[in-house]
mmCIF file of the N, C-alpha and C atoms, coordinates in Angstrom:
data_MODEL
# 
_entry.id   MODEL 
# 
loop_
_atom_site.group_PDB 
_atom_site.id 
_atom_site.type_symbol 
_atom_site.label_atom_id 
_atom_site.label_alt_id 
_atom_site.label_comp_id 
_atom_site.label_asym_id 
_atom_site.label_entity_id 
_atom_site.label_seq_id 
_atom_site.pdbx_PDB_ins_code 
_atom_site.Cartn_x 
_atom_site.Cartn_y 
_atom_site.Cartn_z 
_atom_site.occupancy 
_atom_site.B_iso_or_equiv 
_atom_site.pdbx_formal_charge 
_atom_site.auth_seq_id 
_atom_site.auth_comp_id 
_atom_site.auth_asym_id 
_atom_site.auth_atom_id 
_atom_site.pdbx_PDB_model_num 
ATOM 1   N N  . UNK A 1 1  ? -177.276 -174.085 -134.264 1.00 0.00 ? 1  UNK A N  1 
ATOM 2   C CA . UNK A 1 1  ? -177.101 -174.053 -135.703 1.00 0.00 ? 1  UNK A CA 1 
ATOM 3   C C  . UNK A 1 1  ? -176.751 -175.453 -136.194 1.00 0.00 ? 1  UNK A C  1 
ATOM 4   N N  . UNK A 1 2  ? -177.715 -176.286 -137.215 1.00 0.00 ? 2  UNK A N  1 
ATOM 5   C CA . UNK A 1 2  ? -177.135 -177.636 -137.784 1.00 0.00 ? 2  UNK A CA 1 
ATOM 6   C C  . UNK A 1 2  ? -176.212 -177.221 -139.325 1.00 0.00 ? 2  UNK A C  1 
ATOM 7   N N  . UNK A 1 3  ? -175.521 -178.354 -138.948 1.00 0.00 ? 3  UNK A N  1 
ATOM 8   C CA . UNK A 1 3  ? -174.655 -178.119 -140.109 1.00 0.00 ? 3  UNK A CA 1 
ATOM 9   C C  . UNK A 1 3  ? -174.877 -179.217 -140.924 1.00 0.00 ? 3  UNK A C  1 
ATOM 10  N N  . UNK A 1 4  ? -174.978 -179.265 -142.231 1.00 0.00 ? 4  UNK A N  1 
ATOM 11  C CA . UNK A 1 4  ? -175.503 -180.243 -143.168 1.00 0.00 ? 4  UNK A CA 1 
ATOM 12  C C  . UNK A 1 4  ? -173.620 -181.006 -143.696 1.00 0.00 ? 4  UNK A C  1 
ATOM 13  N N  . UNK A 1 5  ? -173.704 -182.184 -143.174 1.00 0.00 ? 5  UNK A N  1 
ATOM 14  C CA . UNK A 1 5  ? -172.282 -182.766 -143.096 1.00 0.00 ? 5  UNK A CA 1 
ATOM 15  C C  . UNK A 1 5  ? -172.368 -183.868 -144.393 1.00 0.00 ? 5  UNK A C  1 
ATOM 16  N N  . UNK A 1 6  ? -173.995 -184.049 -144.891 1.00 0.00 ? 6  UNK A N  1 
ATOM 17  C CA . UNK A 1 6  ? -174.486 -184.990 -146.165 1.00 0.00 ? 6  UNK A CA 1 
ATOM 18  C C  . UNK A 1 6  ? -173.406 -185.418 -147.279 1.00 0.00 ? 6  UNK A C  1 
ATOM 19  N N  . UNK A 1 7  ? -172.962 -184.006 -147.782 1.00 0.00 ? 7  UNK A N  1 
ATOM 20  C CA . UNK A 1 7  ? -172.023 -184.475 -148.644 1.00 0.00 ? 7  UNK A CA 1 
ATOM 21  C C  . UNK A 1 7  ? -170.639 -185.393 -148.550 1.00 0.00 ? 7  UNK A C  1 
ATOM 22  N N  . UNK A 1 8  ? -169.952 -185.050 -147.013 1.00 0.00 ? 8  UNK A N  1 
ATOM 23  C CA . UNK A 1 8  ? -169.220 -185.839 -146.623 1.00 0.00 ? 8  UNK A CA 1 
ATOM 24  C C  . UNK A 1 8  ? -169.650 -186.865 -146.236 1.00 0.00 ? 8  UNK A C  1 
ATOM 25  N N  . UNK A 1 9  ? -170.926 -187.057 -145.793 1.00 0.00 ? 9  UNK A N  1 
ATOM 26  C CA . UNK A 1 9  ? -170.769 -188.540 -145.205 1.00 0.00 ? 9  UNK A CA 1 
ATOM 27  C C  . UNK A 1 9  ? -171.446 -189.776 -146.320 1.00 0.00 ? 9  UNK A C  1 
ATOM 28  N N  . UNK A 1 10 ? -171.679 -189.071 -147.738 1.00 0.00 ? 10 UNK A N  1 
ATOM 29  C CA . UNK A 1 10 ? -171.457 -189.772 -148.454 1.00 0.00 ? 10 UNK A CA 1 
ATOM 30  C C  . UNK A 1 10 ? -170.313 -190.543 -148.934 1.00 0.00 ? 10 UNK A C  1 
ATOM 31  N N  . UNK A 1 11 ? -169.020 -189.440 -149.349 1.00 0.00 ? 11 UNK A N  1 
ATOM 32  C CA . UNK A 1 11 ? -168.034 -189.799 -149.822 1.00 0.00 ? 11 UNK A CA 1 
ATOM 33  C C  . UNK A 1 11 ? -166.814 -190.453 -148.478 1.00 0.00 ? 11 UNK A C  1 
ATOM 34  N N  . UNK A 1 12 ? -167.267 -190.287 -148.022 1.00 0.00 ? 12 UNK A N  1 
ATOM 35  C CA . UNK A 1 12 ? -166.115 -190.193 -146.695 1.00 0.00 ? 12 UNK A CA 1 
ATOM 36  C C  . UNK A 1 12 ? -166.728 -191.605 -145.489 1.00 0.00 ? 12 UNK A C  1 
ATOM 37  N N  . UNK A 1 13 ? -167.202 -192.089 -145.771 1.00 0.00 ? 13 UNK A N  1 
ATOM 38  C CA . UNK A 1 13 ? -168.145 -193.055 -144.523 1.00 0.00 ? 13 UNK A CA 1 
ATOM 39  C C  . UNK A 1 13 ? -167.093 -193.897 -144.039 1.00 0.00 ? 13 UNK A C  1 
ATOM 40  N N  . UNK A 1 14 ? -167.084 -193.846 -142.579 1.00 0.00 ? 14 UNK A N  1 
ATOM 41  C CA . UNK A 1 14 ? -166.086 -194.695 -141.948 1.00 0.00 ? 14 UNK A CA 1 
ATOM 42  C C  . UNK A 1 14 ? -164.917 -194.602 -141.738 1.00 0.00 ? 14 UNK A C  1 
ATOM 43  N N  . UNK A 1 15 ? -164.388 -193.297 -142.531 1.00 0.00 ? 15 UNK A N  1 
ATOM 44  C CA . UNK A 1 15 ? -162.956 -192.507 -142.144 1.00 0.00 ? 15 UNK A CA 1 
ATOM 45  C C  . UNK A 1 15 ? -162.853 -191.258 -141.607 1.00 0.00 ? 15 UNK A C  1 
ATOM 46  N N  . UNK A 1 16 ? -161.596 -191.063 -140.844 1.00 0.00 ? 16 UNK A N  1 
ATOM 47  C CA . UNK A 1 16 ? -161.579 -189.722 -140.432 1.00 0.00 ? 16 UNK A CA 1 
ATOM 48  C C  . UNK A 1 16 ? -161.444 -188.501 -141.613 1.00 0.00 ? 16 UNK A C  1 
ATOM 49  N N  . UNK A 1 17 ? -162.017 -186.991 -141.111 1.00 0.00 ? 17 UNK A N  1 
ATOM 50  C CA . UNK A 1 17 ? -162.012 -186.520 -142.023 1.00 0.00 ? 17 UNK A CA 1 
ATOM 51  C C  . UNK A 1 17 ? -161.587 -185.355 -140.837 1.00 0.00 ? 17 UNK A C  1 
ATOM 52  N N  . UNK A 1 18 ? -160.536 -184.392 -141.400 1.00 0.00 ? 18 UNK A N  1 
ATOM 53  C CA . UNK A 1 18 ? -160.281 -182.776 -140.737 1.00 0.00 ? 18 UNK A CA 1 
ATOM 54  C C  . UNK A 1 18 ? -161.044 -181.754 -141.498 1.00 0.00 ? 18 UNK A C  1 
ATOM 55  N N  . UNK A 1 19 ? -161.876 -180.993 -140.550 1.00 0.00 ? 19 UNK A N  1 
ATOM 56  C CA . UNK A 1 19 ? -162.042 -179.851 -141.180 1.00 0.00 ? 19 UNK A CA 1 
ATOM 57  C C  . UNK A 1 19 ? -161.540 -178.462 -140.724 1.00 0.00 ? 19 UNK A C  1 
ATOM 58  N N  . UNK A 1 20 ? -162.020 -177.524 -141.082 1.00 0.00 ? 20 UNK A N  1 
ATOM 59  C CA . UNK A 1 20 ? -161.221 -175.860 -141.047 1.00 0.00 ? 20 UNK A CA 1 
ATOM 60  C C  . UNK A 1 20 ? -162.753 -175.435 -140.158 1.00 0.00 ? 20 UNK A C  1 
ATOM 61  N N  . UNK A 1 21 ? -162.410 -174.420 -139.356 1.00 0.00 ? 21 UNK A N  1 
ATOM 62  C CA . UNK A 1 21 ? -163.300 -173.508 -138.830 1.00 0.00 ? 21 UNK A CA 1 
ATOM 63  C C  . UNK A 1 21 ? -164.863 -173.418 -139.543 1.00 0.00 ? 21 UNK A C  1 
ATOM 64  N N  . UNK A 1 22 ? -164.727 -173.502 -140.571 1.00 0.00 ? 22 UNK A N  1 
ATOM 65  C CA . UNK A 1 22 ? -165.777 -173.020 -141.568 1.00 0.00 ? 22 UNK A CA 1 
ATOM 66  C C  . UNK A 1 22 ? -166.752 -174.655 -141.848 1.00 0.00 ? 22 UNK A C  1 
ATOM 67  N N  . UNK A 1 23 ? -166.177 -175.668 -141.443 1.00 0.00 ? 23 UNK A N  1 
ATOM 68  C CA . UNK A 1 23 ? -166.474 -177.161 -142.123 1.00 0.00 ? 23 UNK A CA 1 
ATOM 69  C C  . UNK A 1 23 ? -166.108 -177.522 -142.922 1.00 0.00 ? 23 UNK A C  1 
ATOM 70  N N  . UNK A 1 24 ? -165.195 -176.743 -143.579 1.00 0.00 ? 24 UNK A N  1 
ATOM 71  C CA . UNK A 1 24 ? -165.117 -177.466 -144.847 1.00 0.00 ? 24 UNK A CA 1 
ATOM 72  C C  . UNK A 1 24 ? -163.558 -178.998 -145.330 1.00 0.00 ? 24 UNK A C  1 
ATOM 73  N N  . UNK A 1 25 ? -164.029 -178.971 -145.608 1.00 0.00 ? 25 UNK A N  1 
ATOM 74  C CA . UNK A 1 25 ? -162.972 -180.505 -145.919 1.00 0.00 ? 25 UNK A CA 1 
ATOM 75  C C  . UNK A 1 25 ? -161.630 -180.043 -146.162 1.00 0.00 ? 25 UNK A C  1 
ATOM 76  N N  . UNK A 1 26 ? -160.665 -180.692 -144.977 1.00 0.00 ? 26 UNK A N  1 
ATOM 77  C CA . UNK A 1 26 ? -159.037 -180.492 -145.705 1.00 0.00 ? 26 UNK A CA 1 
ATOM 78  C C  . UNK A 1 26 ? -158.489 -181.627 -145.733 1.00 0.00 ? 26 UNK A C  1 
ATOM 79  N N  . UNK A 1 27 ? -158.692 -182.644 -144.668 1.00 0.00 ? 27 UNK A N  1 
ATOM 80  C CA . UNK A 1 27 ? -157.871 -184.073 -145.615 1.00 0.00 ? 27 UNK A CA 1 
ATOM 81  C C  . UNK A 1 27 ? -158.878 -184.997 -144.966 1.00 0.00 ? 27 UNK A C  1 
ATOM 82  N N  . UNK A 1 28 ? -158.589 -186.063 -144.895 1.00 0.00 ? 28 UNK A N  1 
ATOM 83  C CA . UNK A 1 28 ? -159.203 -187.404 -144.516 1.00 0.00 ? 28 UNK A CA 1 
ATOM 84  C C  . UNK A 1 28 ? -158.172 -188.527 -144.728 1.00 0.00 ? 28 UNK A C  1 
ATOM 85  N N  . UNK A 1 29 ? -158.377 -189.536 -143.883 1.00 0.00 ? 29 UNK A N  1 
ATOM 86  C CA . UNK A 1 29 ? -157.429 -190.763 -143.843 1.00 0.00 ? 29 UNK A CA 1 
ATOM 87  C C  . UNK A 1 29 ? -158.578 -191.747 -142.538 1.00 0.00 ? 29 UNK A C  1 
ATOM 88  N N  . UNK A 1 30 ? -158.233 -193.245 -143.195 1.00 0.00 ? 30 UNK A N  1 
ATOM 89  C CA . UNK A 1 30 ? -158.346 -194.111 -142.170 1.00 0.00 ? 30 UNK A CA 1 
ATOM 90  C C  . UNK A 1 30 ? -158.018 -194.018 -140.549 1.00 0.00 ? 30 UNK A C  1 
ATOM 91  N N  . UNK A 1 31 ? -156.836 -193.409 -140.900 1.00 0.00 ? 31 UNK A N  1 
ATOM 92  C CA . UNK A 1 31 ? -156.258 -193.166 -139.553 1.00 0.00 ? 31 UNK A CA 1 
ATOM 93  C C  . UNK A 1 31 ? -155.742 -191.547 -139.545 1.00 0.00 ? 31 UNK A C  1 
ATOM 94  N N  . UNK A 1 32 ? -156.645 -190.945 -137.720 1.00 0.00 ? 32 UNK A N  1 
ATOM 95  C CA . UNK A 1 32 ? -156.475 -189.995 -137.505 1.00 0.00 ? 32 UNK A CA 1 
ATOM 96  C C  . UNK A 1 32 ? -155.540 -189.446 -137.416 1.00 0.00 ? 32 UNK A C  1 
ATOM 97  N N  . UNK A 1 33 ? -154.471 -190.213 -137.048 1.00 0.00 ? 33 UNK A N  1 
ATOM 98  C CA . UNK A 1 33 ? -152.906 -189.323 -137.478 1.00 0.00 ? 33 UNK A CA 1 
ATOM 99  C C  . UNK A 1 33 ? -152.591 -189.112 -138.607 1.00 0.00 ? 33 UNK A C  1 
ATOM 100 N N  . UNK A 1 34 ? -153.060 -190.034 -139.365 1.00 0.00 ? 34 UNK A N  1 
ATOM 101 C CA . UNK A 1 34 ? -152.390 -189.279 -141.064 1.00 0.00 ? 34 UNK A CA 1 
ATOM 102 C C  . UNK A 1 34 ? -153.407 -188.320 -141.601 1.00 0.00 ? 34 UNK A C  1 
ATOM 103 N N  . UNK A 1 35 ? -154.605 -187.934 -140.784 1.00 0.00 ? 35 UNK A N  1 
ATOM 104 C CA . UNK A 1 35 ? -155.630 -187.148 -141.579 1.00 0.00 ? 35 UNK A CA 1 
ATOM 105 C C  . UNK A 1 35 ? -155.405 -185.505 -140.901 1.00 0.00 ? 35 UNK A C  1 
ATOM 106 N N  . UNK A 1 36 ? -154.915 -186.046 -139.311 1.00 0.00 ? 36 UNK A N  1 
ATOM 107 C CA . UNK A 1 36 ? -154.324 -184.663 -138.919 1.00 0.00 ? 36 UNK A CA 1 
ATOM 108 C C  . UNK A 1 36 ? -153.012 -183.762 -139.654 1.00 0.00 ? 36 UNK A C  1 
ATOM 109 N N  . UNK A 1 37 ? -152.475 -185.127 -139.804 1.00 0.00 ? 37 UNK A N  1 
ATOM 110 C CA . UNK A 1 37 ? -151.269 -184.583 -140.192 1.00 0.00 ? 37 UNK A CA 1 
ATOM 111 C C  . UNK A 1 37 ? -151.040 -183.864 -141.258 1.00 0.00 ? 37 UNK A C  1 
ATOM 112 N N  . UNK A 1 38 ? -151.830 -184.686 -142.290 1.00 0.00 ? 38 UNK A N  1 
ATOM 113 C CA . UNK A 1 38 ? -152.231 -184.228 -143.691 1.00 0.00 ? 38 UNK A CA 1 
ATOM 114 C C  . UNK A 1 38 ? -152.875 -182.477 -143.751 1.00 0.00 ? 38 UNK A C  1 
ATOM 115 N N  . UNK A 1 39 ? -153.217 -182.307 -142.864 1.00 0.00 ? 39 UNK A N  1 
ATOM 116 C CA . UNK A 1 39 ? -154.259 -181.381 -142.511 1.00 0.00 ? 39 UNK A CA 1 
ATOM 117 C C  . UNK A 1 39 ? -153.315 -180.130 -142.453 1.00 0.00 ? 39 UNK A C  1 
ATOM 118 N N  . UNK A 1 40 ? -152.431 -180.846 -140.922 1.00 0.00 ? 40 UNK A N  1 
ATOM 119 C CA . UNK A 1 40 ? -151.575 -179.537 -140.435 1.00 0.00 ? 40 UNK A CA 1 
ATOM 120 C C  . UNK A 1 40 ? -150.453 -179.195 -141.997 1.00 0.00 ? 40 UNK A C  1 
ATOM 121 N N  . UNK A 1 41 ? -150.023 -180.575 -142.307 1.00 0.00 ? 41 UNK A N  1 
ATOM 122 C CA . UNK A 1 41 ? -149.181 -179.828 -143.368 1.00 0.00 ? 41 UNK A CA 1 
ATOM 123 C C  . UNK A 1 41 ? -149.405 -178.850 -144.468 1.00 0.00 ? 41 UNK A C  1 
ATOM 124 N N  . UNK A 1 42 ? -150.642 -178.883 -144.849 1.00 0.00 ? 42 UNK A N  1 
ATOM 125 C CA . UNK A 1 42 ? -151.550 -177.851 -145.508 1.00 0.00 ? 42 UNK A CA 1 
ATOM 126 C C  . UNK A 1 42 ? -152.125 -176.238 -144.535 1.00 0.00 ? 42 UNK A C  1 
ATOM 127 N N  . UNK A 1 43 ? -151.408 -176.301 -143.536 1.00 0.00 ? 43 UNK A N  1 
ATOM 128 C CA . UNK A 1 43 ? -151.753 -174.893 -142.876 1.00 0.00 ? 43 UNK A CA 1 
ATOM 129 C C  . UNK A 1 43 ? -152.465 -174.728 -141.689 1.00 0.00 ? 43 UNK A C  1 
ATOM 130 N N  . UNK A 1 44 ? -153.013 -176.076 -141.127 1.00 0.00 ? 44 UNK A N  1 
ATOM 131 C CA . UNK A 1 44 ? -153.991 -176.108 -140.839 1.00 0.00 ? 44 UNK A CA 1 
ATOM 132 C C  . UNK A 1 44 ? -154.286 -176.606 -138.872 1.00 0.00 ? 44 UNK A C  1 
ATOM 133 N N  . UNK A 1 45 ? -153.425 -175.706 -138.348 1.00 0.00 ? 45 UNK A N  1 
ATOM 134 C CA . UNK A 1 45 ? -152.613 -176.380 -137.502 1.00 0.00 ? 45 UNK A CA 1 
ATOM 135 C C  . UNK A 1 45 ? -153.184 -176.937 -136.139 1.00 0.00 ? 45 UNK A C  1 
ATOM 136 N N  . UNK A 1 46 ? -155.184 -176.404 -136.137 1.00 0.00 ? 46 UNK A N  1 
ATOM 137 C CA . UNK A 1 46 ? -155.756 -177.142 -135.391 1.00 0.00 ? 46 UNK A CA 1 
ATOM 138 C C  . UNK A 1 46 ? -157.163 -177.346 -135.892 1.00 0.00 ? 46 UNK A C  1 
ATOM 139 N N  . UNK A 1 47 ? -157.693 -178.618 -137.128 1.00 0.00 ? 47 UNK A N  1 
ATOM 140 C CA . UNK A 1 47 ? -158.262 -178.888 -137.357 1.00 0.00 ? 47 UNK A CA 1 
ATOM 141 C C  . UNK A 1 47 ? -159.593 -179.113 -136.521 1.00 0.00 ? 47 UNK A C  1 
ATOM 142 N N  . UNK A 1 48 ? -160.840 -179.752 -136.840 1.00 0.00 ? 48 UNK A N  1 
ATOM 143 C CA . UNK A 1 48 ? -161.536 -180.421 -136.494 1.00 0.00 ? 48 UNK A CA 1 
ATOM 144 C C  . UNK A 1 48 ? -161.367 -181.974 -136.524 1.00 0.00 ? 48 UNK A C  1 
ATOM 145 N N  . UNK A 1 49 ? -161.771 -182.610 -136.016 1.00 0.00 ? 49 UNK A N  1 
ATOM 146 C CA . UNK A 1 49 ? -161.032 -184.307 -136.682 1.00 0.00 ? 49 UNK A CA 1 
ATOM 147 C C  . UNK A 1 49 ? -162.762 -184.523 -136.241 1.00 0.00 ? 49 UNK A C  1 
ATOM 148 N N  . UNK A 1 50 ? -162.929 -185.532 -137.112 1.00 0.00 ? 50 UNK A N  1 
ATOM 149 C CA . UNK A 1 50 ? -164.289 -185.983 -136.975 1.00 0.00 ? 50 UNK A CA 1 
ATOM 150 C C  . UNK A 1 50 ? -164.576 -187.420 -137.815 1.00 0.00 ? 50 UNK A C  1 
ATOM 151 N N  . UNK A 1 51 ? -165.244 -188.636 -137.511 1.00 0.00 ? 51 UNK A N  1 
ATOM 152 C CA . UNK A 1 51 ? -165.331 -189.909 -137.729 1.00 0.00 ? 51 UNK A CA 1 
ATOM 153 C C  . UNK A 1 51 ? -166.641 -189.863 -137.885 1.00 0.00 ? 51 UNK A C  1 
ATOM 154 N N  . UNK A 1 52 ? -166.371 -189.990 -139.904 1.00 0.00 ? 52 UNK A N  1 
ATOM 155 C CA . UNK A 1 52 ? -167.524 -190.609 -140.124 1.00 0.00 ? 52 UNK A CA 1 
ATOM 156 C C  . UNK A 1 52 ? -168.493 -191.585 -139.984 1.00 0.00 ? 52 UNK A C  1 
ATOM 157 N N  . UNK A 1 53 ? -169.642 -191.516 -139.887 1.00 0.00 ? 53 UNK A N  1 
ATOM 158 C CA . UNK A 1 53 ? -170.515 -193.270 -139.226 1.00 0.00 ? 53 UNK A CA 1 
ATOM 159 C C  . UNK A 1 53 ? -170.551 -193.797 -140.157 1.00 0.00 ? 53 UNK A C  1 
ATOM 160 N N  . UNK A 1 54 ? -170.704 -194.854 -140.378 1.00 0.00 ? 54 UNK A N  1 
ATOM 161 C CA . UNK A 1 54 ? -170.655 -195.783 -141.456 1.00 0.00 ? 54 UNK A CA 1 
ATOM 162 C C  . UNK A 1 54 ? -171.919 -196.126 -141.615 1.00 0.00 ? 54 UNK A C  1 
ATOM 163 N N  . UNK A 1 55 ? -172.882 -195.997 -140.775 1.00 0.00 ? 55 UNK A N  1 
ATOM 164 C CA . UNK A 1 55 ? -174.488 -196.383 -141.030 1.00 0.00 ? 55 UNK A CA 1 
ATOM 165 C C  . UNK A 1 55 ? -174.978 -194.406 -140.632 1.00 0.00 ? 55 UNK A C  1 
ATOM 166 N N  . UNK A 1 56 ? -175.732 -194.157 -141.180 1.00 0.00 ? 56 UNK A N  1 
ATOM 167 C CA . UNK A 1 56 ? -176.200 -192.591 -141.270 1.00 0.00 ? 56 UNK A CA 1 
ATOM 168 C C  . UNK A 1 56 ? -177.674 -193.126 -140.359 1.00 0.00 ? 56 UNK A C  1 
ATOM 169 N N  . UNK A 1 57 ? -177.634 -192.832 -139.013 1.00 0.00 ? 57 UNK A N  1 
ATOM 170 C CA . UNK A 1 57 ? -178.931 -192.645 -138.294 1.00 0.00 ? 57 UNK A CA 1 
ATOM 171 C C  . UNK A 1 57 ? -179.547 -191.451 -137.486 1.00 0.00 ? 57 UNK A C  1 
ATOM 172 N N  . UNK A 1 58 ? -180.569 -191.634 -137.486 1.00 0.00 ? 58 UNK A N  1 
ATOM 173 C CA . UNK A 1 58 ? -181.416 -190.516 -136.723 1.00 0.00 ? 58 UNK A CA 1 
ATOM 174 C C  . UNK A 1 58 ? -180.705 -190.575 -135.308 1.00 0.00 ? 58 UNK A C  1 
ATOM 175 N N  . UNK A 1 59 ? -180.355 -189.122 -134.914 1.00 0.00 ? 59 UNK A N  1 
ATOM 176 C CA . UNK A 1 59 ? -180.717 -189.132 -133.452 1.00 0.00 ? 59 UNK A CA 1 
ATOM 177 C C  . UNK A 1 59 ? -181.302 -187.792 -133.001 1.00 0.00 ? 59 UNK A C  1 
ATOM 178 N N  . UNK A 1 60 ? -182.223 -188.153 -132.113 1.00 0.00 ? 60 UNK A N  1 
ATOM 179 C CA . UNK A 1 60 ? -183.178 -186.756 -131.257 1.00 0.00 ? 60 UNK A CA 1 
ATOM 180 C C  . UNK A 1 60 ? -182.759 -186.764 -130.304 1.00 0.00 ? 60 UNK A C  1 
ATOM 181 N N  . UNK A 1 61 ? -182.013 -185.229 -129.250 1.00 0.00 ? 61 UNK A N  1 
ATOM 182 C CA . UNK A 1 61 ? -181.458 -185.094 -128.414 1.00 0.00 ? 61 UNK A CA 1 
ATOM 183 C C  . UNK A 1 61 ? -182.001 -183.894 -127.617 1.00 0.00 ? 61 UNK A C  1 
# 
């Protein structure tokens, strides 16, 4: 199953971003500790953590 991540990696390029089970966006920060953290303090107590690319490229795998 692909997941269309487009909208974030517009707004978000080059920072960490946490998401929820579902994908969807709960915090983001430069740095992964403040984006986890941000995350858990909102409920969220084992995110996704994921680093946006800063250049958006193809890859075939």
């Amino acid at each position: 199953m692909a997941i269309d991540l487009t909208s974030i990696y517009k707004k978000y390029k080059g920072l960490w971003v946490a998401l929820d089970k579902n994908w969807k966006l709960v915090s983001y920060d430069k740095d992964i500790k403040k984006a986890h953290k941000k995350a858990t303090i909102k409920g969220f107590e084992q995110p996704i953590m994921f680093k946006v690319p800063t250049k958006n490229t193809a890859y075939f795998g």
